[in-house]
Each structure stands twice: as C-alpha cells, then as structure tokens.
N, C-alpha and C positions, 0 to 999 in steps of 0.2 A: 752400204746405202740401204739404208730402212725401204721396205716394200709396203706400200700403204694400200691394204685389202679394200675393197671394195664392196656394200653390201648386197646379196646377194637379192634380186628380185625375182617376186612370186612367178614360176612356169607358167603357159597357158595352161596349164592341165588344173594349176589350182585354183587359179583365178576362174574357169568357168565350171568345178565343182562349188567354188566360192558363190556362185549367180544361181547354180543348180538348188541351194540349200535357202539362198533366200527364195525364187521363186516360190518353193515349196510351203515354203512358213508363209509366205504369202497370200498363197493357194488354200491354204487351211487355215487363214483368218478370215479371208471371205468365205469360205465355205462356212466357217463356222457364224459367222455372223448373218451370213442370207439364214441357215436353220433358222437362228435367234429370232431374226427378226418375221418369220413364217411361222413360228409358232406361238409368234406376240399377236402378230395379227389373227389367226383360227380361235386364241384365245378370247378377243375380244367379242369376233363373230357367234361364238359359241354360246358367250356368253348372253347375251341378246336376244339369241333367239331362243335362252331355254327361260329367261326370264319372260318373253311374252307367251309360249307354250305353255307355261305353268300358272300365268294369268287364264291365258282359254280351258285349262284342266280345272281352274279352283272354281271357275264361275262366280268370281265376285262381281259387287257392284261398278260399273265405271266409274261411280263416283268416291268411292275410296281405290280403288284398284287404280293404278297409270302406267300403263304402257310404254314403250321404246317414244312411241309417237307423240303422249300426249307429256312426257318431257321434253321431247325436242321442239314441240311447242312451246309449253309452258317459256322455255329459255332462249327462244329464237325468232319466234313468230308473231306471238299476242305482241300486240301495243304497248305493253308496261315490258318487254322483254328486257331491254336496259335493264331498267329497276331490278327485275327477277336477280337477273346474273347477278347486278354488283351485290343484291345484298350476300347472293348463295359465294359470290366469291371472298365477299368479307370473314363471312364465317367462316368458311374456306383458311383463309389464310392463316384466323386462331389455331384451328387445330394442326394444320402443317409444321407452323410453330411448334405449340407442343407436343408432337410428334420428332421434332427435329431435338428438343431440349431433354425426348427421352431414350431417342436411340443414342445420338452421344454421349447419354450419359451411362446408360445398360453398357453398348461396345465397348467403351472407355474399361470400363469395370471387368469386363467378361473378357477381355484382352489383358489386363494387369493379374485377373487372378490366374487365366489359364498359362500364364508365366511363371508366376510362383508356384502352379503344378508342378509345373516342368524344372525347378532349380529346389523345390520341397518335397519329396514325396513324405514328408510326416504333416506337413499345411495340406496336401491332395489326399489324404486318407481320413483329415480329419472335416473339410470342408465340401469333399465330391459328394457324399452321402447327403448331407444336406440338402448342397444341391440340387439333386436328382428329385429327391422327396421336395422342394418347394416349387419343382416346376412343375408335379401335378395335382399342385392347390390351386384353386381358381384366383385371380387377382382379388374378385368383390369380397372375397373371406379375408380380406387385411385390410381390405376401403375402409372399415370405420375406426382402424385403431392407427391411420396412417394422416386420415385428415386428421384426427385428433390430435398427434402428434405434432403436424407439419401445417394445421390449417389449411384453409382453402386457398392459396395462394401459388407461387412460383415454385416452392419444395416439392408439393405436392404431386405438380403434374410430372418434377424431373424425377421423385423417386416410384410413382406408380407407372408411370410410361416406361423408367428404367427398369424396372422389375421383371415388366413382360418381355423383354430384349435380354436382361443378362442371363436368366437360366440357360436358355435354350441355345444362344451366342457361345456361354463360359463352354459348355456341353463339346458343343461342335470345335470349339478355336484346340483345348485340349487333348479330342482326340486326333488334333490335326498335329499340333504338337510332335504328337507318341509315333507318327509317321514318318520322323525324320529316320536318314540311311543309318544304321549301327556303324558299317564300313567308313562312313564319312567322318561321323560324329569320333571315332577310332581314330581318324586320321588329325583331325584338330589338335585331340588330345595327346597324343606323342608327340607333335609339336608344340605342346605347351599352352594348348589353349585352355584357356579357364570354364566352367558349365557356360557364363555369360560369354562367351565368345563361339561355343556351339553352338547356344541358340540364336545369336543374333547372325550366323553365318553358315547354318546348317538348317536347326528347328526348322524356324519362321520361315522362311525362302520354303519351305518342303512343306508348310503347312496354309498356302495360301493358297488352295484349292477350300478347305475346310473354314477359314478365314472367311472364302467370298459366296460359302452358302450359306451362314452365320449371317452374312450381310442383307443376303438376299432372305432368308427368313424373317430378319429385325428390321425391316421396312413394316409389309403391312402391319406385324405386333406393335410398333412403336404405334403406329396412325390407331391400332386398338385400342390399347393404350391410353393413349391422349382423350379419344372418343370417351374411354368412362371417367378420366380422369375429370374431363372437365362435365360429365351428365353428373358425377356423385358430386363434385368439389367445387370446382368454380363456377362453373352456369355459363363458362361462354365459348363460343367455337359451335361446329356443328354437332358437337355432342351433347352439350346445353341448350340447343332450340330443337331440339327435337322433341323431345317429351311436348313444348309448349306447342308445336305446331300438331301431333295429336292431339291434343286435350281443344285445339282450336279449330278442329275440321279445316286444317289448311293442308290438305292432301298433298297438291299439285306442287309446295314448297316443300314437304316431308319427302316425296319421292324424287325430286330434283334432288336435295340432301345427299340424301341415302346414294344413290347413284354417281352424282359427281366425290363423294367421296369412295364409292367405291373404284370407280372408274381413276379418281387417279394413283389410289392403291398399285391394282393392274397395272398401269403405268410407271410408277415406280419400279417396282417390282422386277419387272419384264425388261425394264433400263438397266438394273441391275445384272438381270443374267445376260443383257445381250455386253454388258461389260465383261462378264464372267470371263465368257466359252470365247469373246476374244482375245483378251488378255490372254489368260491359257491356253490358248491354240499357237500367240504369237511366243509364249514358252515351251510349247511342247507338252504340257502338261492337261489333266483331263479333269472338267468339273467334280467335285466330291457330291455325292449323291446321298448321302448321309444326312439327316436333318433334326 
C-alpha cells in the first residue's frame, strides 16, 4: 500500500527569520527614503537662500534683479496672477515636452549601445573613444550644422536634447555593464547560456544602480537640452521667450521662467533619486556614485 508523503511545512524558526528579513528590507526602504526625501528638501532650502544672498552681494537694481519674494508675487499675489502662471505654465509644458522627446530618445540610444558594448568589444573600442571625446564638445558647437540638417522642427529638438542625455547615460549604463559577477556570468555559461542570456540575466540586473544615475543625470540635461534647442531652433517653450522677455524689460516674467523651470528641474531630479536609493535599498543594493 503506496504511503502518500505529505509536504513538509516551514518551522517556526523559518518563518520568523522569513518576517526578520523583511522587516529589515523594510526598515532600510524607509530609511532610505526619509534621507531621500531630507536631502530634496535642504536642497531646495539652500537653494533659495543662496539665490537671495547673492542678490544682497551683487547689489543690483530691484528692477532687474527679483528675489525669492518678488516671484512669489509676481505668480500668486498681483491681480493678473492667473494670467502670470497660465502663460509661465504654457511655456512650461513646451519645454517638458521637449525635454521628454529628448531624454527618450538619448536613454533609448545610450541603453542600445552600452549593450552592444557589452556583446562587441570590437563596436566598444571603436565607438567608446568617440564617445568620450563628444561628451566634452559643447552642444552649441553642432547647433548650427544640426538645424541645418534636421531644420527647426520635431528632429531637432529630439536629436540635440538626445545628444546631451546619450553621452554621459552611454558612459555610465557601460560601465555598469562591466560590473556584472565573472562567478555568475561563469555560471550561465556552463549551462549554456549564450552572451544575450548573460546580459539579460546577469549584466543588466547588476547594472541598475549605474542605469538609475544615468537616469538621474539625463533629467535635468534633457530640460537643458530642450532649453537651447528650442532658443537656437524653434522659438518656442521657455527657451524661446526668454531672449524676448530680455530684450522687453519684462524682468518679473524672465525670472519666474528661469526659476520655475529650474525649480522643477530639482524636482525632477530629486523624484529620481528618491526612486533610486528606494528601489535599491528594497534590492539590497547601493546607489552607484559614478557620474
């Protein structure tokens, strides 16, 4: 008569080492995310107060100079405040746009090639050098031969906005790459795994600390970006009214500009790493500091 085993279940012992290991991962996603989110906010504070500090050192006039205050005027208080915002948000939107149309396109790219580093090393010896050398050309040195090219339009903004995201992304995703375990990558391959099964199941997974400061770098470069793409090429976004509101003594909308877009820069930015250092606290793993 057949004896039909029974499967065995988990001890106490493992089931509350099982509760011991998530608390912990726990415990070190909010830790890490309260940092995150204390060094978003000192960041903002800091920033504020070295911007009106360096007002009271320069001694300009009030009436080109504007203050923490006489922005939050400008966009909250005066009587046309409405007005202010929608039009500073309108503009607003242009450039987030193309800022969004040039980090997907740089990441996209800077992700595809630091892949064929990693499965070419004759494509990675003949394209790294390049690389390196075009990341410290300035963008405005290829402005005039790129609208020329690609006109003032939709290419434009995706290949100069892409430009300033892929060098510096290709850089970092690569060497994140070249961090995956030799032991692991060893271990695939005796079982028969092909280069594309290393990286899609070794590499990558090992290299997504290097991946999310790539990311977090190619935030405010795309918003860069985008800013000259549309001041040299198309005229429109907050990088296109800017020139006009200098040349128009329209101070109080030049410095709301400047400010809301830097300000959701920051924000971005800081969204970013407070994603980072959670996601990898909740792997176990430790932001890459490498930039």
């Amino acid at each position: 008569m057949a004896v039909t085993q029974q499967p065995q279940q988990p001890g106490p012992q493992v089931a509350e080492l099982a509760q011991q290991v998530r608390r912990q991962a726990r415990r070190a996603t909010l830790k890490s995310l309260g940092s995150s989110l204390l060094v978003f906010g000192l960041t903002l504070v800091s920033v504020v107060v070295m911007w009106q500090v360096v007002l009271w050192a320069s001694d300009l006039s009030p009436y080109v100079a504007k203050g923490p205050a006489d922005v939050w005027s400008f966009l909250f208080v005066e009587e046309d405040a409405a007005e202010n915002r929608a039009e500073i948000a309108t503009n607003l939107a242009v450039t987030l746009r193309d800022a969004t149309i040039g980090f997907v396109a740089g990441l996209l790219l800077a992700l595809a090639g630091a892949i064929g580093f990693r499965l070419s090393q004759g494509f990675e010896h003949a394209v790294m050098p390049l690389a390196l050398l075009l990341r410290s050309v300035p963008l405005i040195a290829f402005a005039p031969v790129i609208i020329m090219i690609f006109g003032r339009e939709f290419m434009t903004v995706a290949v100069m906005g892409g430009i300033v995201v892929l060098f510096p992304a290709l850089v970092n995703i690569a060497f994140g790459l070249k961090q995956a375990s030799t032991q692991m990558l060893e271990v695939v391959e005796v079982y028969g795994g092909s280069p594309l099964k290393q990286l899609t199941t070794v590499a990558l997974p090992a290299s997504l600390p290097a991946f999310f400061a790539a990311v977090r770098v190619s935030v405010p470069g795309a918003i860069t970006g985008a800013l000259l793409a549309e001041w040299l090429a198309t005229g429109g976004g907050i990088g296109g009214v800017i020139n006009g509101y200098a040349t128009s003594a329209k101070f109080d909308e030049l410095w709301a500009s400047v400010v809301v877009v830097t300000g959701v820069s920051l924000v971005l930015y800081n969204l970013v790493a407070i994603l980072e250092s959670t996601v990898l606290a909740r792997m176990g793993m430790h932001p890459e500091k490498r930039v």
